[in-house]
C-alpha positions in Angstrom: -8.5 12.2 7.7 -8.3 12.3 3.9 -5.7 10.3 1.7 -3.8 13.5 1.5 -3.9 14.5 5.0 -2.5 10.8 5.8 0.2 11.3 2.8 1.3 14.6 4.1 1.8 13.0 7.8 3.6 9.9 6.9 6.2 11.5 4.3 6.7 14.2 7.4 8.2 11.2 9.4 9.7 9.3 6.9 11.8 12.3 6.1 12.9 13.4 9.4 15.5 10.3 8.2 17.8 12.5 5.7 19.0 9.4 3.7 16.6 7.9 1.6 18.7 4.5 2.2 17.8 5.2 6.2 14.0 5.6 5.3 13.9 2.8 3.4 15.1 0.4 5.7 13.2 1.9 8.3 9.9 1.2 6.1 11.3 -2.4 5.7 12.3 -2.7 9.7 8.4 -1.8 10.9 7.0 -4.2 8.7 8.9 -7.3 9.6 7.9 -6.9 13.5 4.4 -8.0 11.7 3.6 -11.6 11.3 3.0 -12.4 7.6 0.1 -13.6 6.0 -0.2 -17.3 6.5 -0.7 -19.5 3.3 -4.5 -19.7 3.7 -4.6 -15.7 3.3 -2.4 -15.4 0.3 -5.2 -16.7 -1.9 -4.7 -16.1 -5.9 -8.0 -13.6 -5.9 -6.3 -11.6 -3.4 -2.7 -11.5 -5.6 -2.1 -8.6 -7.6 -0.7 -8.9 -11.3 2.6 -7.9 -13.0 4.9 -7.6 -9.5 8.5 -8.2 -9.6 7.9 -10.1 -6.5 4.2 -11.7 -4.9 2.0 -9.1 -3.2 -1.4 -9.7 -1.7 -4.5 -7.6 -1.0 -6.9 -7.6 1.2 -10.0 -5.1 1.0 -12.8 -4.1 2.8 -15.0 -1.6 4.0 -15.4 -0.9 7.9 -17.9 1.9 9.2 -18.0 3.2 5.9 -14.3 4.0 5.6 -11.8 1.6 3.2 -9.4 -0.4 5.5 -6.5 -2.0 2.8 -4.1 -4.4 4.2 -1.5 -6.1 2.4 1.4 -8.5 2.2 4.2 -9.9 0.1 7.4 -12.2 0.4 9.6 -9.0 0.3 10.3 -7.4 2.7 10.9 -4.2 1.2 8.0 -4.5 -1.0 5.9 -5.9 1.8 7.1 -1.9 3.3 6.3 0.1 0.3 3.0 -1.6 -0.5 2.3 -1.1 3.5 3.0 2.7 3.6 0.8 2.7 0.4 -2.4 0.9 2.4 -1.8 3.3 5.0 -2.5 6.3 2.8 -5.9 4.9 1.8 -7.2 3.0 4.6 -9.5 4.7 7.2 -10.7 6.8 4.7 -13.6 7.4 2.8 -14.3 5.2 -0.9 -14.9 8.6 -2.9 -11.8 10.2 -1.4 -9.4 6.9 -2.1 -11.1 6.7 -5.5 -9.9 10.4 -6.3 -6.3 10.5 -4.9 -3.0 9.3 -6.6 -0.9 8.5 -3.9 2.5 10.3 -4.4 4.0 8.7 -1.2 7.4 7.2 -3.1 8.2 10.2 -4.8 7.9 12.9 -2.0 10.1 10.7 -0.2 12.4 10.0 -2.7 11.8 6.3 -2.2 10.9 5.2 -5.9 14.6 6.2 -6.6 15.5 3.0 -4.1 13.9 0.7 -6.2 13.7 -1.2 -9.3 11.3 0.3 -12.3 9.8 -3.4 -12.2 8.7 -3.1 -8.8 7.3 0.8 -9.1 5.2 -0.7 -12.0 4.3 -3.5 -9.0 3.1 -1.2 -6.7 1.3 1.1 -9.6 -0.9 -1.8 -10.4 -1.2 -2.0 -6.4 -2.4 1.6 -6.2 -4.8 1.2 -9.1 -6.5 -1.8 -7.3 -7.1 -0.2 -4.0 -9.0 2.8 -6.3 -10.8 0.7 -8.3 -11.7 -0.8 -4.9 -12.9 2.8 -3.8 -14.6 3.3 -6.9 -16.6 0.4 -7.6 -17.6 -0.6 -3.9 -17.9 -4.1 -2.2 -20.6 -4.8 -4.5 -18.0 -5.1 -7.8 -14.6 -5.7 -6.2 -14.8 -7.0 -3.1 -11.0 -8.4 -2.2 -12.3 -10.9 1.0 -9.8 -10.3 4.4 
């Protein structure tokens, strides 16, 4: 399934919810039934830059497909960032490399949140691509 594909099929059940305040505490309620990272997993390396709040990343590739997982101490970040990962992961590098992920807009989640924490999850987005793009062999964010 391609990054759009995934995009397309997420936003379709997030906004089966009519209020955007519903969806996003739904995206905040499925991500707290999973056990955060423990302390030896949110390693510095793995911490992306310039985020309101702290969010880890963890990348690799599986089978030849990217698999992104991430975590932070927000909940509703820990959501956003989570629908984000799942819009890239189990897909191929060239096809993550190529997509900008649109997920927050087309379900009129980026109006929920702060402008600090959209720029959070944009520098987010750009690590999983760079990811894609350059490979294991340049970035290669340890799980």
């Amino acid at each position: 399934m391609t990054p759009a594909e995934r995009q397309a099929r997420l936003a379709q059940d997030l906004l089966r919810l009519e209020d955007p305040q519903e969806r996003l505490t739904y995206v905040q309620d499925r991500v707290r039934r999973r056990r955060p990272w423990d302390a030896a997993q949110r390693t510095e390396d793995r911490r992306i830059q310039r985020c309101a709040t702290r969010v880890w990343l963890a990348a690799s590739m599986e089978a030849g497909l990217c698999v992104f997982e991430v975590d932070s101490e927000s909940a509703m970040v820990r959501g956003l960032a989570t629908l984000i990962c799942e819009v890239y992961s189990g897909t191929a590098a060239a096809a993550a490399a190529e997509f900008e992920c649109r997920i927050l807009e087309e379900t009129k989640l980026e109006h929920r949140i702060t402008p600090t924490r959209l720029h959070g999850l944009a520098e987010l987005q750009s690590k999983i691509r760079a990811f894609a793009r350059d490979g294991v062999a340049n970035l290669s964010i340890p799980r």
